[in-house]
N, CA, C and O atoms as a MOPAC input file, in Angstrom:
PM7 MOZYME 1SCF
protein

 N     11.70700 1     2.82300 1    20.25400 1
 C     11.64900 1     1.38300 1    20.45800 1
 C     11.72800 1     1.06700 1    21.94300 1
 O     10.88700 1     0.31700 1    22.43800 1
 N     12.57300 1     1.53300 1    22.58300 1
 C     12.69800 1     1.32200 1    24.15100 1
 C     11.29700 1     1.55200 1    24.57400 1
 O     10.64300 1     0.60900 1    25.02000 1
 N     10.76000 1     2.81200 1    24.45800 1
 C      9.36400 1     3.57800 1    25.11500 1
 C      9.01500 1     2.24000 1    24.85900 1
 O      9.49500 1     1.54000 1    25.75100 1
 N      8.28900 1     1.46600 1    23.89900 1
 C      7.28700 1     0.75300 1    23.26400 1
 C      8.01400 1    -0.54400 1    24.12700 1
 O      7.05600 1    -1.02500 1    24.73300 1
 N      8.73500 1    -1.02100 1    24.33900 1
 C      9.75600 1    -1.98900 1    25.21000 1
 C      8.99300 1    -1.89200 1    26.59800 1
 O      8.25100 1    -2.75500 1    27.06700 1
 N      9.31300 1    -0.70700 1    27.14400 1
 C      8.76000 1    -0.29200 1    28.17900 1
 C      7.29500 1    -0.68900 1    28.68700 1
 O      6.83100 1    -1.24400 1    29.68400 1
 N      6.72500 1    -0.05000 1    27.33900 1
 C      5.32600 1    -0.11600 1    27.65300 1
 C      5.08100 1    -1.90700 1    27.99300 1
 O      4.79400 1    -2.35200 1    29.10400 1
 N      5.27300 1    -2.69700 1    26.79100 1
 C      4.95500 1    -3.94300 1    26.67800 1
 C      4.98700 1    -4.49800 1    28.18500 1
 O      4.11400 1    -5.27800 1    28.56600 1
 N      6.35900 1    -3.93000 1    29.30200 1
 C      6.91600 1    -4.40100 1    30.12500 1
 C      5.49000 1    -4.20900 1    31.45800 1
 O      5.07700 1    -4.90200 1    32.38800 1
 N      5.15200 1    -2.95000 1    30.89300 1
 C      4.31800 1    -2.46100 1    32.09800 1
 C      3.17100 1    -2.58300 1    31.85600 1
 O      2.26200 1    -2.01300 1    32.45900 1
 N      3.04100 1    -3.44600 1    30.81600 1
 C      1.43100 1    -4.06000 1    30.84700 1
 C      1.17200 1    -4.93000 1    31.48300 1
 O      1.66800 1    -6.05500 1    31.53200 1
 N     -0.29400 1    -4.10700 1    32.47800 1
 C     -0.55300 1    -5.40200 1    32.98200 1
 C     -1.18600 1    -6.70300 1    32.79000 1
 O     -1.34300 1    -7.64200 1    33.57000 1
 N     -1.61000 1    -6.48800 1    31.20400 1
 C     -2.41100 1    -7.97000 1    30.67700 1
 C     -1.60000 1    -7.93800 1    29.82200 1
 O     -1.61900 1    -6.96700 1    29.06600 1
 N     -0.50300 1    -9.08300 1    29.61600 1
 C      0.11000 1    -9.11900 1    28.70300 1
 C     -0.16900 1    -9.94100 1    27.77200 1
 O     -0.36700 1   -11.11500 1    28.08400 1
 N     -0.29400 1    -9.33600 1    25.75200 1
 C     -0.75000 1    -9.76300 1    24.61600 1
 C     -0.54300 1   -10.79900 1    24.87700 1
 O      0.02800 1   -11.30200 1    25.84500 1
 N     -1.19600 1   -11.37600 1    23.64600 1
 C     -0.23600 1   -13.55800 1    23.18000 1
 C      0.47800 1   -13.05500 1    23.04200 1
 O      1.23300 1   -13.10300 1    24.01400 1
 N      1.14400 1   -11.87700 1    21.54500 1
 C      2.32200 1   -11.88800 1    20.73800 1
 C      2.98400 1   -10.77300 1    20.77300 1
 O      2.61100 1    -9.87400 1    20.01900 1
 N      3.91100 1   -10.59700 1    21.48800 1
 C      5.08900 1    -9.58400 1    21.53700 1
 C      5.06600 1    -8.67100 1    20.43200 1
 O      5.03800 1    -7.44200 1    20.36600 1
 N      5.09000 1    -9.92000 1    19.27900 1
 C      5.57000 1    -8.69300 1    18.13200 1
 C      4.65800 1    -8.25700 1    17.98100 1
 O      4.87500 1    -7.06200 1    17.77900 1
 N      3.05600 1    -8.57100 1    17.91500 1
 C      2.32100 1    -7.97800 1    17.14100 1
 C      1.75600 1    -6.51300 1    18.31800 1
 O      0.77100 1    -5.80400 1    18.11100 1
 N      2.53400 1    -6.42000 1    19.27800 1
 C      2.13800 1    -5.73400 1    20.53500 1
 C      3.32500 1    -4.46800 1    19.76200 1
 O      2.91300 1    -3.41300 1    19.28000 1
 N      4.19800 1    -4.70600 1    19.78100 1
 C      5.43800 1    -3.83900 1    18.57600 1
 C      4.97300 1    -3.11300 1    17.28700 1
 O      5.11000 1    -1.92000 1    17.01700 1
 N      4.33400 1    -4.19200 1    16.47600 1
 C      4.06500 1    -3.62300 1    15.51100 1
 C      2.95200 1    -2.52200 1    15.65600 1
 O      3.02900 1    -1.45900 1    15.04000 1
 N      1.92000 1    -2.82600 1    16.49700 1
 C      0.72900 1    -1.86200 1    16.79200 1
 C      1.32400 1    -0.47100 1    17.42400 1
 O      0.73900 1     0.61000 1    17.48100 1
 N      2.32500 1    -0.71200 1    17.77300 1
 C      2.73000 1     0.35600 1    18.78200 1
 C      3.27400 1     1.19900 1    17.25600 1
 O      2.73200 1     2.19700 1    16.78000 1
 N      4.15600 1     0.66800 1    16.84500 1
 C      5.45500 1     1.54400 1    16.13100 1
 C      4.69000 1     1.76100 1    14.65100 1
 O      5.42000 1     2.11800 1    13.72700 1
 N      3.20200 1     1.55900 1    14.36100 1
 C      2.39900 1     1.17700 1    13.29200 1
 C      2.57600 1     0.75700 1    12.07400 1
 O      2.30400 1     1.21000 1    10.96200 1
 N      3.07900 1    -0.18600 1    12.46900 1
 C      3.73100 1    -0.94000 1    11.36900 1
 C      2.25200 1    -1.82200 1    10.74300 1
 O      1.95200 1    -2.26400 1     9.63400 1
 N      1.81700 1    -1.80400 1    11.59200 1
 C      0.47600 1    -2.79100 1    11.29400 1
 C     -1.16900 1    -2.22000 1    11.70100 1
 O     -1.90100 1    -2.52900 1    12.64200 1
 N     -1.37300 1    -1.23800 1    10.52300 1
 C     -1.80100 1    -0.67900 1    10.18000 1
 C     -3.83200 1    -1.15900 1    10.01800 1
 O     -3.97300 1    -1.97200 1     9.10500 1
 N     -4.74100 1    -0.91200 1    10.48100 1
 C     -5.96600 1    -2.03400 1     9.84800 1
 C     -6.08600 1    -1.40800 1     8.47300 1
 O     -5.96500 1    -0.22100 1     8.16900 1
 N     -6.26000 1    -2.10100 1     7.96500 1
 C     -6.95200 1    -1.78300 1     6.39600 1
 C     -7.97100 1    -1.10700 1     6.21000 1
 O     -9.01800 1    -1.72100 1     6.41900 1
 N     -8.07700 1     0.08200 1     5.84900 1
 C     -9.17900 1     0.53300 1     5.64200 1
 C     -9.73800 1     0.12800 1     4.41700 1
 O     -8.98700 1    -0.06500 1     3.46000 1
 N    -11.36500 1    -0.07900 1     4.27800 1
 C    -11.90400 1    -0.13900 1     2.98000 1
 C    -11.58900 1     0.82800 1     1.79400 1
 O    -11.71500 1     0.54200 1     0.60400 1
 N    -11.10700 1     2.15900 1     2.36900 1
 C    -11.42500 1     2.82700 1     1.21600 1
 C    -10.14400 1     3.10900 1     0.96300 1
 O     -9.95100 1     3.88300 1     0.02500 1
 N     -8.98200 1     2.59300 1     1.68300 1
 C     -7.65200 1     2.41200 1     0.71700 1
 C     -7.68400 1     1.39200 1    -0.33600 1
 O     -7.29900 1     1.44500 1    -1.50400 1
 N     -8.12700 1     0.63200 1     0.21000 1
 C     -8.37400 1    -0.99000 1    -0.72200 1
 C     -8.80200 1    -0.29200 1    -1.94500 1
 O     -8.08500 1    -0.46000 1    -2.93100 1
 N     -9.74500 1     0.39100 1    -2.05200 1
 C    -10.66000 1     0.81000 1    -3.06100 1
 C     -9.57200 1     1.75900 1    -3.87400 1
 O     -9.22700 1     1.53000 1    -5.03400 1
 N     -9.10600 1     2.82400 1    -3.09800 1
 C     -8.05000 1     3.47000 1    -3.60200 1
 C     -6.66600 1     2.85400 1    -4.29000 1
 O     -5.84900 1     3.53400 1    -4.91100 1
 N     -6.58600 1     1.60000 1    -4.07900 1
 C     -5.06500 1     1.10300 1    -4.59000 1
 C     -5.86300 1     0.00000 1    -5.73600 1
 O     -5.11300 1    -0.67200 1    -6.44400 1
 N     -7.44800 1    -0.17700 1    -5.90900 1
 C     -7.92800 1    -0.49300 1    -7.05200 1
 C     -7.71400 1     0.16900 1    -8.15300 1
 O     -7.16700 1    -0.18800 1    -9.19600 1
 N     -8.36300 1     1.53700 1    -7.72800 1
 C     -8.56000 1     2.67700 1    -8.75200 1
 C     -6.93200 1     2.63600 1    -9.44400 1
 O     -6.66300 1     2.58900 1   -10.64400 1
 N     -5.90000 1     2.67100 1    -8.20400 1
 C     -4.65900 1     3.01200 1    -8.89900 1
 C     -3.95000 1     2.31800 1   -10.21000 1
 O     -3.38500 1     2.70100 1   -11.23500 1
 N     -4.33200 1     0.99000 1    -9.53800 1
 C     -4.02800 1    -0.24000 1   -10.42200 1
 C     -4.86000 1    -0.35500 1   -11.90900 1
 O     -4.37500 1    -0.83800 1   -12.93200 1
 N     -6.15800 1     0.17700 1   -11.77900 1
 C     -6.89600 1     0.77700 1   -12.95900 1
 C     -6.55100 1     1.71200 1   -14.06600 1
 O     -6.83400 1     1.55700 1   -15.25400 1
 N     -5.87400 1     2.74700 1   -13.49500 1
 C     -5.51500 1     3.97100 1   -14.01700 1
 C     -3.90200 1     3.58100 1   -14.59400 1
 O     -3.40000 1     4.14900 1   -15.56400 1
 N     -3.18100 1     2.44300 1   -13.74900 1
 C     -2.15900 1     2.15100 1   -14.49400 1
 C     -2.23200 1     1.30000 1   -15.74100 1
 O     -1.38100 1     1.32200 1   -16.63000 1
 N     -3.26900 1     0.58200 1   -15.73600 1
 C     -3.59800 1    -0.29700 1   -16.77800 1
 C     -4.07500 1     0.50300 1   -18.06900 1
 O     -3.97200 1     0.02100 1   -19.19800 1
 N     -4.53100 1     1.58700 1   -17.84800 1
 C     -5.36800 1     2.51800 1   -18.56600 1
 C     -4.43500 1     3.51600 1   -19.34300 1
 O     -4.46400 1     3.89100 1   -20.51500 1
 N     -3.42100 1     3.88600 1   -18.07500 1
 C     -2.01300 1     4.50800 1   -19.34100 1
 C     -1.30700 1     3.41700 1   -19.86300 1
 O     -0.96200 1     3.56500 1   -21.03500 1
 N     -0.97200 1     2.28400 1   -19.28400 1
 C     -0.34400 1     1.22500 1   -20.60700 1
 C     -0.74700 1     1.09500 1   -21.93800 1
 O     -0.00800 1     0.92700 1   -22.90800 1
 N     -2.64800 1     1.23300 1   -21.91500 1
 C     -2.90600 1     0.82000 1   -22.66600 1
 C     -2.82700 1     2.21000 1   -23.92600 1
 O     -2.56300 1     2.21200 1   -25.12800 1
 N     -3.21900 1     3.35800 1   -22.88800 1
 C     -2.92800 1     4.74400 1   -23.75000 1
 C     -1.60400 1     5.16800 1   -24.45700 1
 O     -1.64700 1     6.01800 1   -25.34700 1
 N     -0.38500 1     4.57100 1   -24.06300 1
 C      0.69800 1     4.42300 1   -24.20500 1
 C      1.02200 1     3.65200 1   -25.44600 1
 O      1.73100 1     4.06700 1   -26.36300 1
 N      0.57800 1     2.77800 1   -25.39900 1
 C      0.53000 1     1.69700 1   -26.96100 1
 C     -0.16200 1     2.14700 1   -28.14300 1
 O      0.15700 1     2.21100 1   -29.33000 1
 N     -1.20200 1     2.44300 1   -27.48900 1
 C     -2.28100 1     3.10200 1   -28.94300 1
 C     -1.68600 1     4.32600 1   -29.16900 1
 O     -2.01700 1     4.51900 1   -30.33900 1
 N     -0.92800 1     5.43300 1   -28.78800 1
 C      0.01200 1     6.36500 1   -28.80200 1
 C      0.75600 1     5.78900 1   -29.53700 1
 O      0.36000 1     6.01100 1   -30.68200 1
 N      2.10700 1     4.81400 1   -29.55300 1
 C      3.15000 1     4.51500 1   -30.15800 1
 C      2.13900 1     3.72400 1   -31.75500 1
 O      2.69100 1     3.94400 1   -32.83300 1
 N      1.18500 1     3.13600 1   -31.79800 1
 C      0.87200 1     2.49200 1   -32.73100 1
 C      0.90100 1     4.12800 1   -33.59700 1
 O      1.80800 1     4.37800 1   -34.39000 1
 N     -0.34900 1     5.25500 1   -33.26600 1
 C     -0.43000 1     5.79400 1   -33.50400 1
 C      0.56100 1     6.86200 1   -34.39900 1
 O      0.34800 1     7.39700 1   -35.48700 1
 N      1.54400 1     6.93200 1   -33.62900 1
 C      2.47100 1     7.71100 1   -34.34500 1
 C      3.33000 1     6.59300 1   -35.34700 1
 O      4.09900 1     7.08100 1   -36.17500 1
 N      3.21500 1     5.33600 1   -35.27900 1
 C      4.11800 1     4.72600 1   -36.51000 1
 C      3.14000 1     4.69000 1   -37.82800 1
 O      3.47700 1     4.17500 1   -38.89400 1
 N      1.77600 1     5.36900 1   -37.56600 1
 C      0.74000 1     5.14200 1   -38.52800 1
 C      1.61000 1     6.82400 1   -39.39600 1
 O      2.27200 1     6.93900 1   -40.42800 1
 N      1.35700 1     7.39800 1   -38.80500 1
 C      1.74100 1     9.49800 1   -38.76100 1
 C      2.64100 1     9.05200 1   -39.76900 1
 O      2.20200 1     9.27100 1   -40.89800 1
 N      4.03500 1     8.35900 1   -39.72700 1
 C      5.37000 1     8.20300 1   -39.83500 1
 C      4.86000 1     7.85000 1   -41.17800 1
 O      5.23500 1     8.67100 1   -42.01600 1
 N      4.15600 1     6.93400 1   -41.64000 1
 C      4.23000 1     6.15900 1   -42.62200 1
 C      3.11200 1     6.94900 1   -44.02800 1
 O      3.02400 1     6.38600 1   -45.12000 1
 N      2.52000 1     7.99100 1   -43.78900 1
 C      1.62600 1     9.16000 1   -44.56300 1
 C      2.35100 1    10.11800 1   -44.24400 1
 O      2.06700 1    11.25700 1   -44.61400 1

């Protein structure tokens, strides 16, 4: 944090915004890549996809239970 303190200090064009001069440094603020976006789709897909595998499972076995 100091280093990055430092730096801010010894710039000679200094940002508009402090923090966002912080966050870039310490990468907190990250650009978005497209193909994470795409990747935290898929994820959100695949979770929807075992919920739903998960249910038809439990239906499934109360069918088993009952023959």
């Amino acid at each position: 944090l100091f280093a990055v303190l430092v730096a801010l200090y010894e710039e000679p064009e200094k940002p508009d915004s402090a923090l966002d001069f912080l966050k870039h440094h310490l990468g907190a603020s990250a650009p978005e890549n497209p193909e994470i976006e795409a990747l935290r789709l898929e994820v959100a897909e695949m979770k929807e996809k075992y919920e739903a595998v998960l249910e038809e499972n439990k239906k499934l076995k109360t069918k088993v239970k009952v023959y």
